[in-house]
C-alpha positions, 0 to 999 in steps of 0.5 A: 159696601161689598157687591151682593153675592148671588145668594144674596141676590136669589134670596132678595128676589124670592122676599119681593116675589111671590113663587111656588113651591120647588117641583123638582125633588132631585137635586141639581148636578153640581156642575149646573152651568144652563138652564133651559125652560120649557113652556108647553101649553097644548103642543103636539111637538114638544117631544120633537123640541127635547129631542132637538136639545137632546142631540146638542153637544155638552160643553166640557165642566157642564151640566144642563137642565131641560124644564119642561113646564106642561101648563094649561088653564082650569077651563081648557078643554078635555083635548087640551087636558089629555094633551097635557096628560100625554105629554107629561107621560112622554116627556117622563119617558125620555132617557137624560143623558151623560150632563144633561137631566129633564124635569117636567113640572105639571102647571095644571088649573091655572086661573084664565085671567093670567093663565099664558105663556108668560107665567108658564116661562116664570114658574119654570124660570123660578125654578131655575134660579133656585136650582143655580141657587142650590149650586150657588153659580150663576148660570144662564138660563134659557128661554125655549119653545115647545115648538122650537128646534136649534142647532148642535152648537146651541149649548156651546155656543151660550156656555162660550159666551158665558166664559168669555166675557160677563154679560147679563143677557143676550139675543140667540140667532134664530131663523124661521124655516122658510120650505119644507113639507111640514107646514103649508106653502101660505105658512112659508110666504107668510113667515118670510114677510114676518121675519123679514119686517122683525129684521127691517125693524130690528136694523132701522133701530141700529141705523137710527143710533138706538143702542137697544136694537135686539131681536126679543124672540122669546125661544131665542133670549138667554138671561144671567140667573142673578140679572133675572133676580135683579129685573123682577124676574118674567111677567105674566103676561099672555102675550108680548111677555118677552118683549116686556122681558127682554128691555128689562133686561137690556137696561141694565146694561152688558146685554149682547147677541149670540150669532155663532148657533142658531134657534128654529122656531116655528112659523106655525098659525096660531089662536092662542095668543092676540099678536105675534108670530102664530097669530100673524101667520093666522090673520094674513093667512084669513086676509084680516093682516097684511104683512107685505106692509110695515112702518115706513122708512122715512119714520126712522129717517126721522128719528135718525135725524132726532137722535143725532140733533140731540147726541151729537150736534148737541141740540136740545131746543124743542125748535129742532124737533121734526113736526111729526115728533112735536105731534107726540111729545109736547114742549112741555113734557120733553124740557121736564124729561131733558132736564131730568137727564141733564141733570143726572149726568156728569159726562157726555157718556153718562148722558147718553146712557141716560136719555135712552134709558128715559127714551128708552124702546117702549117710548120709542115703539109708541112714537113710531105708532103715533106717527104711524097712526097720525101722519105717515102709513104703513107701506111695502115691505120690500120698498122699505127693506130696500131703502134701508139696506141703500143707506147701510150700503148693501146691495137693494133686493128684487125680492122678500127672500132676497131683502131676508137673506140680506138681513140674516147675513148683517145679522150675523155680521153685526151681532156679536159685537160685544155687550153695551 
């Protein structure tokens, strides 16, 4: 049996998938190639994000699409509203350019229980598959935020990807600003000590052997149309909706990085959702986060040595398990799980496929935070970065900024290394 065309996929997804009607009437340019989806949900500077799209080159036999979903929910309040009212004018005023044209779609009255960013980045992601629908051409789409900026190569930099080599996913290099006038001198101190645990974590995965080490930055993770067809499309959620996205992703395999562009996003404090950057910012800048802590290394020390014992030296018995391990999963549990895996390969490569997809990054997060919560604590984030960056052979930092900048350079060296 034949594979299924992208139609055919597209098709599939929106019988499993309840979505809204199409917002855009203009038909999409032929040459459609990349989408970019737009969430904007109270924001002040999302006029100053287009702009920065706007000034991206265009890749040769391209057209690009900018969707804006302005969104918010039925009780927000009147500032909120005529935020949105505002936007919308503003963003209806902006002149499309030779190749790339900008739609807006007004998600107003959303139901509070679900109203966020995660069904804001569906409908418009939606909206992208049906247009690369249209064209029928599996292009990529995109996923922006309202408060982001990215470099001149930013449509380049994918649209190469995409004709290099097949891939259904990738992480887009991004760095936070770190100075400047347009946010406080907390802001700065405090987005440099969260990106700077992002990437400690990020590479304490890769040392540990975990095939899946990305960054899941929403404004910076770019998806194949028939891949986001094929995984269930976004989820609704309010927060952590790409982090939830981007795994999905991920399993199903040819998932990369994009490090020869990158993507700005703000390090601005935020209330509007119960974790990540802007809220953050805002717990530790009111002193109820410390962010000159994180998960200690000897965590991952352990989990290095696990994964090894189990790949490579070939030991399964439950007796080589490290204490800490033996607190979180049970003998029991882990003999049902090794035999399912056992039992669903056929070659030593296959078997690592699949235990990490059965251990796959949720399993592994929620153990980190057992032994976390049960044996070891939270401790510097300097101390950390600096033993981990010992072991893969750098040079140790005398400060944040400096055990940051280390991080962004292996980063960008061990990036594009290709899909799994």
């Amino acid at each position: 049996m034949g594979k299924k065309s992208f139609i055919s996929i597209g098709e599939t997804y929106f019988n499993r998938f309840q979505s809204a009607e199409s917002s855009i009437d203009i038909s999409p340019n032929e040459k459609l190639k990349l989408s970019v989806v737009i969430p904007s949900f109270n924001e002040p500077d999302l006029i100053d994000s287009i702009h920065s799209l706007l000034s991206c080159e265009i890749p040769e036999d391209c057209a690009v699409e900018l969707i804006v979903v302005v969104n918010h929910p039925s009780n927000a309040p009147s500032s909120v509203i005529d935020l949105s009212k505002q936007n919308l004018r503003d963003v209806k005023l902006l002149q499309s350019k030779e190749n790339l044209s900008i739609h807006v779609i007004y998600a107003a009255d959303m139901d509070p229980k679900y109203a966020g960013v995660g069904w804001a980045r569906k409908i418009g992601m939606d909206e992208s598959l049906k247009r690369f629908m249209e064209v029928n051409y599996d292009g990529v789409i995109c996923c922006f935020d309202a408060d982001t900026l990215a470099s001149k190569d930013y449509f380049t930099a994918i649209y190469s990807k995409l004709n290099a080599s097949s891939f259904n996913g990738a992480s887009v290099y991004f760095e936070h600003p770190l100075s400047g006038n347009n946010f406080s001198n907390a802001e700065y101190q405090g987005i440099a000590l969260y990106e700077t645990h992002l990437r400690y974590y990020k590479n304490c995965l890769s040392f540990c052997g975990f095939p899946y080490a990305f960054h899941t930055v929403g404004s910076s993770m770019v998806v194949k149309a028939s891949a986001y067809a094929k995984q269930g499309g976004m989820n609704k959620r309010k927060a952590g909706e790409d982090f939830y996205f981007i795994n999905k992703i991920i399993a199903l395999g040819n998932y990369t990085e994009i490090n020869t562009t990158t993507v700005i996003p703000s390090p601005r404090i935020s209330d509007r959702v119960p974790f990540g950057t802007g809220r953050a910012i805002l717990e530790a800048i009111n002193c109820s986060k410390d962010l000159s802590i994180t998960y200690d290394f000897s965590i991952f020390c352990i989990l290095k040595q696990w994964v090894e014992n189990i790949l490579i030296k070939k030991e399964l018995s439950y007796s080589f398990f490290h204490p800490f391990m033996q607190s979180f999963i049970d003998e029991k549990h882990w003999n049902l799980k090794i035999k399912n895996v056992i039992s669903n390969t056929s070659s030593p490569k296959t078997f690592t496929n699949r235990f990490f997809q059965v251990f796959d990054p949720f399993w592994m997060l929620k153990c980190i935070h057992h032994i976390k919560e049960y044996h070891v604590a939270d401790s510097d984030l300097l101390i950390n970065s600096n033993h981990l960056l010992h072991r893969m052979g750098y040079q140790k930092s005398s400060s944040i900024l400096e055990a940051l900048e280390s991080f962004r350079n292996i980063d960008k060296k061990i990036g594009d290394r290709g899909p799994l």
